[in-house]
C-alpha positions as CSV (number, residue, x, y, z in Angstrom):
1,X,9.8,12.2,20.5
2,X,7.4,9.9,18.9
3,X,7.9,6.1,17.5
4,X,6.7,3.9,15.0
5,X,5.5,0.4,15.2
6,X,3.4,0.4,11.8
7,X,6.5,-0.8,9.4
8,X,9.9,-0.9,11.0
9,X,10.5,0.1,14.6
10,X,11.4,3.8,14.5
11,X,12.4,6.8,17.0
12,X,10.6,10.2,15.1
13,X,12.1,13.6,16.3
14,X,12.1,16.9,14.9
15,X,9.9,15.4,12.3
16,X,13.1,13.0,11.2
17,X,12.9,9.7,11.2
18,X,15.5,7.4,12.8
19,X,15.8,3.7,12.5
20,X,16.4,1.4,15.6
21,X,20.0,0.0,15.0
22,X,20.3,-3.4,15.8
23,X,18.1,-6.8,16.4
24,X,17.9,-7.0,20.0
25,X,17.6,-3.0,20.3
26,X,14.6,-3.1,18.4
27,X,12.7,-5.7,19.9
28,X,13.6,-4.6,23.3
29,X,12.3,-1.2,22.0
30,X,9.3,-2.5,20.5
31,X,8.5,-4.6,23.6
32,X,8.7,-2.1,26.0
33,X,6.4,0.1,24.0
34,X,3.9,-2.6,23.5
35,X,3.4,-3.2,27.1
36,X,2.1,0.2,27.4
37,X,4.1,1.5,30.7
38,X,3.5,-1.6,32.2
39,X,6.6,-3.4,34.1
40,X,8.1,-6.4,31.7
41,X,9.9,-8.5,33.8
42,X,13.4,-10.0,33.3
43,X,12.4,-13.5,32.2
44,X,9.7,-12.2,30.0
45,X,12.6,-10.1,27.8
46,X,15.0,-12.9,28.1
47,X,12.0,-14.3,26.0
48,X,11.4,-11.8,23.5
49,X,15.8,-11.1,23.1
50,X,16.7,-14.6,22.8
51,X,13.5,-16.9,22.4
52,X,13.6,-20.4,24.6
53,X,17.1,-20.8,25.4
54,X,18.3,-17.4,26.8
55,X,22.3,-17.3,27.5
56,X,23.6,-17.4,31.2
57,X,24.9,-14.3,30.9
58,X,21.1,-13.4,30.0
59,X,20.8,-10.9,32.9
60,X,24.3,-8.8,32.0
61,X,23.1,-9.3,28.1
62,X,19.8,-7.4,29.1
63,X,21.4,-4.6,31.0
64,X,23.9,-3.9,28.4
65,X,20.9,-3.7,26.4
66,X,18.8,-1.2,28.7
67,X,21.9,0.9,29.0
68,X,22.3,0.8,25.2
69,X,18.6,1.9,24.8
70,X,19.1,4.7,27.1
71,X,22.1,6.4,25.5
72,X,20.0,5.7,21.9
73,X,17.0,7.9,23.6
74,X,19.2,10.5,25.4
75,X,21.2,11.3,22.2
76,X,18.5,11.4,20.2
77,X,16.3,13.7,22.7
78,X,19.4,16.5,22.7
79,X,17.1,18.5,20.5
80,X,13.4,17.8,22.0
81,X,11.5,17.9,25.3
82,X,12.7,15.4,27.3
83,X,14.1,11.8,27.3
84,X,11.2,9.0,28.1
85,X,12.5,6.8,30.7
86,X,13.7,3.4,30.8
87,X,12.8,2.6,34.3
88,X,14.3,-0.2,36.1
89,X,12.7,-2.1,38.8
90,X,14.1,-4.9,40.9
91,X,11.9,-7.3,38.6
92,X,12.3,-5.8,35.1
93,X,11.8,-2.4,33.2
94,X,9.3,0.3,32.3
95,X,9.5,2.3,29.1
96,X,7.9,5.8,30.5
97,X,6.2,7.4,27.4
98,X,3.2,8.8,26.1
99,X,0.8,6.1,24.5
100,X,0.1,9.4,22.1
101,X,3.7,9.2,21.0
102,X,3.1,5.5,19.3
103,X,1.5,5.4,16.0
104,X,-0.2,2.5,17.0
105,X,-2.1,4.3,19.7
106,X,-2.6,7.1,17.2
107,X,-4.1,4.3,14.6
108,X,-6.4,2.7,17.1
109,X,-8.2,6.2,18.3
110,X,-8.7,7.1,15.1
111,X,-10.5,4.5,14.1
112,X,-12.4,4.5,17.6
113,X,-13.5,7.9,16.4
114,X,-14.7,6.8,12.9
115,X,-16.6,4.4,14.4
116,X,-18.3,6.8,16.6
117,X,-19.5,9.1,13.8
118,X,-19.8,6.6,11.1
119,X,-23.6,6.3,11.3
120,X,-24.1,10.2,11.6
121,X,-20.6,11.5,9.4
122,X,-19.8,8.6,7.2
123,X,-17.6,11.1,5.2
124,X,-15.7,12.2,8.0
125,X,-15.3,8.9,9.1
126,X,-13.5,7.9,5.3
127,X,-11.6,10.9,6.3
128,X,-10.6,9.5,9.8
129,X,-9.9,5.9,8.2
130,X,-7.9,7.7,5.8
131,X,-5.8,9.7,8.6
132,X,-5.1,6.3,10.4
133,X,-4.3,3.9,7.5
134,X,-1.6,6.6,6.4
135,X,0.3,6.0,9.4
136,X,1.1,2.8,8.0
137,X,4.7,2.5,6.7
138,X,4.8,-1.2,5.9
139,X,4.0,-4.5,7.7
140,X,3.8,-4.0,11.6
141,X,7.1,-4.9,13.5
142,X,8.2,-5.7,10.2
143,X,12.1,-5.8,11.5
144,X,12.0,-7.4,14.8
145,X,11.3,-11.0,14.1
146,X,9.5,-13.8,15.6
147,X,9.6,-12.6,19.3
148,X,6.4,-13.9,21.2
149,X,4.6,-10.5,22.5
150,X,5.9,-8.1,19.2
151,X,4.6,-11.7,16.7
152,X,1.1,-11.8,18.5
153,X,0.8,-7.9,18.1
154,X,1.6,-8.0,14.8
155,X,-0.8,-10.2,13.4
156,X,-3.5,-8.5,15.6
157,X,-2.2,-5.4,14.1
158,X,-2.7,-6.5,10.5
159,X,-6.0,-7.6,11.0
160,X,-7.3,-4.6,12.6
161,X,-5.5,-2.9,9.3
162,X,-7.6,-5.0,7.2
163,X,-11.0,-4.4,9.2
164,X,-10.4,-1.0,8.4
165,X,-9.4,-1.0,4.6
166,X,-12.6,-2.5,4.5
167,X,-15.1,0.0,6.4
168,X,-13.2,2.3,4.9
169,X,-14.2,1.1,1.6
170,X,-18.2,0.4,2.5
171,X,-18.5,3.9,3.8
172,X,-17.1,5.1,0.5
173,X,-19.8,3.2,-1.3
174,X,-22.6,4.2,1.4
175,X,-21.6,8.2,0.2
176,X,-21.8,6.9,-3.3
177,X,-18.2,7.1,-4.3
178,X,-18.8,3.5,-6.0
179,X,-16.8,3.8,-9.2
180,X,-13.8,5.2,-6.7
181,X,-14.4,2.3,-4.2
182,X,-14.5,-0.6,-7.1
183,X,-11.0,0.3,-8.4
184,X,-9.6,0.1,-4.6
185,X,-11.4,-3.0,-3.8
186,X,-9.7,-4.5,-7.1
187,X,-6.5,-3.8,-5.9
188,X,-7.1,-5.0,-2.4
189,X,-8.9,-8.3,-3.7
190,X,-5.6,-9.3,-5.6
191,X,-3.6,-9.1,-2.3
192,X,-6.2,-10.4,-0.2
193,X,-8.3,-12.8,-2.0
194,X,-9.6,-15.0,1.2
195,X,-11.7,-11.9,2.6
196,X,-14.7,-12.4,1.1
197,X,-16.2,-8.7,2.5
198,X,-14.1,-7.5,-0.5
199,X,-15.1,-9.7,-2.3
200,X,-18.8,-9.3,-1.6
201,X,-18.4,-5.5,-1.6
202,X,-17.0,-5.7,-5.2
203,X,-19.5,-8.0,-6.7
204,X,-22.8,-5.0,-5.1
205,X,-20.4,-2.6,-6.6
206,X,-20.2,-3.3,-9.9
207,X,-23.7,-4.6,-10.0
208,X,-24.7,-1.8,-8.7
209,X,-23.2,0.3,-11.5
210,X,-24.6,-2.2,-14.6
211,X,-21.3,-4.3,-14.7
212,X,-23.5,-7.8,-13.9
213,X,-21.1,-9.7,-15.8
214,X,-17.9,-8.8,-14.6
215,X,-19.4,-8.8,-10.9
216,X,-20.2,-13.1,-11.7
217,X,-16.7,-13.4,-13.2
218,X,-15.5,-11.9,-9.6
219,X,-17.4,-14.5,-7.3
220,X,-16.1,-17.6,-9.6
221,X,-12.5,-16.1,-9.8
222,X,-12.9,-16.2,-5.9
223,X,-14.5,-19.7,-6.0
224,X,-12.1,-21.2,-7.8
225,X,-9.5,-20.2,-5.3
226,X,-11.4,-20.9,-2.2
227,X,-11.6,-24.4,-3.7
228,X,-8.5,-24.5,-5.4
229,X,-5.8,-23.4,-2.9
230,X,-8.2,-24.3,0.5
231,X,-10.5,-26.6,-0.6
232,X,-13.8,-25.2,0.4
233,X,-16.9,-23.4,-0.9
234,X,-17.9,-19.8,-0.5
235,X,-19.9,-18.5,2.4
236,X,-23.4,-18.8,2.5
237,X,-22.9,-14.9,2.4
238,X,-21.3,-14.9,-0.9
239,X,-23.5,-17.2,-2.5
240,X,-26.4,-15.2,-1.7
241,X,-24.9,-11.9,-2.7
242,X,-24.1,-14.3,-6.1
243,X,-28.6,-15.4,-6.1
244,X,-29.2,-11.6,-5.8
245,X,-27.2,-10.6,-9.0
246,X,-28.3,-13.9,-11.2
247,X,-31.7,-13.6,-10.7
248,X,-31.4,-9.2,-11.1
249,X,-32.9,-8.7,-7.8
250,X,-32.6,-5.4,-5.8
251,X,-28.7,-5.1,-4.4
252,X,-28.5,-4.3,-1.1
253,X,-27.6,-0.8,0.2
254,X,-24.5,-0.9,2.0
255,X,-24.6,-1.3,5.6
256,X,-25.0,2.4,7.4
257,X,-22.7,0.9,10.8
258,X,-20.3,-0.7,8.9
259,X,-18.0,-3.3,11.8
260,X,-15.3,-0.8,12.8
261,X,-12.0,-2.3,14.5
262,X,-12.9,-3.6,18.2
């Protein structure tokens, strides 16, 4: 049994995947897996089920919950291994599975791993980035709201998705896969248009392959909506990257340890 975090909470068995049924079930899910086998107590799910205000009957609420979880787990382990525990403790509850059995885990190590060979196997860390970023079925937690512990993941989560996108695109250009790279980066620039990496690393790739004029037009698109939609300039990064392709100086070389995810 395995489960998915990256895009709507899931339960994955016998290679079939099976969506978490209900609001509460999903962010109680998602919760417990997020803590990592660590115990959550009461109050903190009376938190993340209802927010500030939980109902008096909070404490029944949650255990109708638990027991709900359970039977979800037990019915849908009738054809695997064995049933990951919901663990109750006098203060709260355990979820008793795997961190190998989350995606997110799954996501994280492999991008630990590119990082570790990305000086020495740049191409088999693309390959690694690749594996990880595939896992990704959508926006993390994407179905369970605005609970405090599965919110606060979630935008961690994007970011370290983003941090990868973008080694993953300045080790393609460090193998030379440039004209690959540039249409990527496109893409990812229209989506993302504050992250100025891409847009640096677009701008050295297409100067790099004799396309001065369109890398220009790329750093004042992005000016115009730094200052149009935030109201500031460019980093002094971009603006030199911008001095090294007006004045036809030597670009430089993409950086051989690129800033893997922390």
């Amino acid at each position: 049994m395995r489960f998915t975090i990256l895009g709507p909470v899931g339960i994955v068995t016998n290679n079939e995947l099976t969506p978490v049924a209900g609001h509460r079930q999903r962010i109680l899910l998602a919760s417990l897996l997020l803590a990592d086998g660590r115990l959550l107590t009461n109050e903190q799910l009376y938190s993340e089920l209802w927010g500030e205000d939980p109902p008096h009957t909070a404490h029944n609420a949650l255990q109708a919950q638990v027991s709900r979880l359970r039977r979800t787990l037990g019915r849908l382990s009738e054809s695997s291994d064995e049933t990951p525990p919901v663990v109750t403790h006098s203060a709260g509850y355990v979820l008793k599975v795997d961190p190998s059995a989350v995606d997110m885990h799954t996501f994280r190590c492999r991008t630990a791993e590119a990082r570790r060979v990305a000086a020495t196997e740049p191409g088999r860390a693309v390959d690694l980035l690749d594996s990880a970023l595939a896992l990704w079925r959508g926006k993390p937690l994407q179905d369970v709201g605005n609970s405090p512990l599965c919110h606060s993941t979630a935008v961690q989560l994007e970011e370290e998705y983003l941090t990868a996108q973008e080694t993953r695109l300045e080790l393609k250009l460090h193998c030379g896969r440039t004209e690959e790279a540039i249409g990527e980066l496109r893409a990812i620039s229209v989506v993302h248009p504050w992250r100025e990496r891409i847009t640096e690393m677009l701008m050295l790739s297409l100067y790099h392959v004799g396309r001065r004029a369109e890398a220009l037009e790329t750093y004042h698109s992005t000016r115009r909506q730094l200052t149009d939609h935030l109201g500031i300039e460019p980093s002094r990064r971009l603006k030199d990257t911008l001095r090294v392709i007006l004045h036809e100086e030597p670009a430089p070389a993409p950086r051989t340890r690129p800033a893997l995810v922390r």
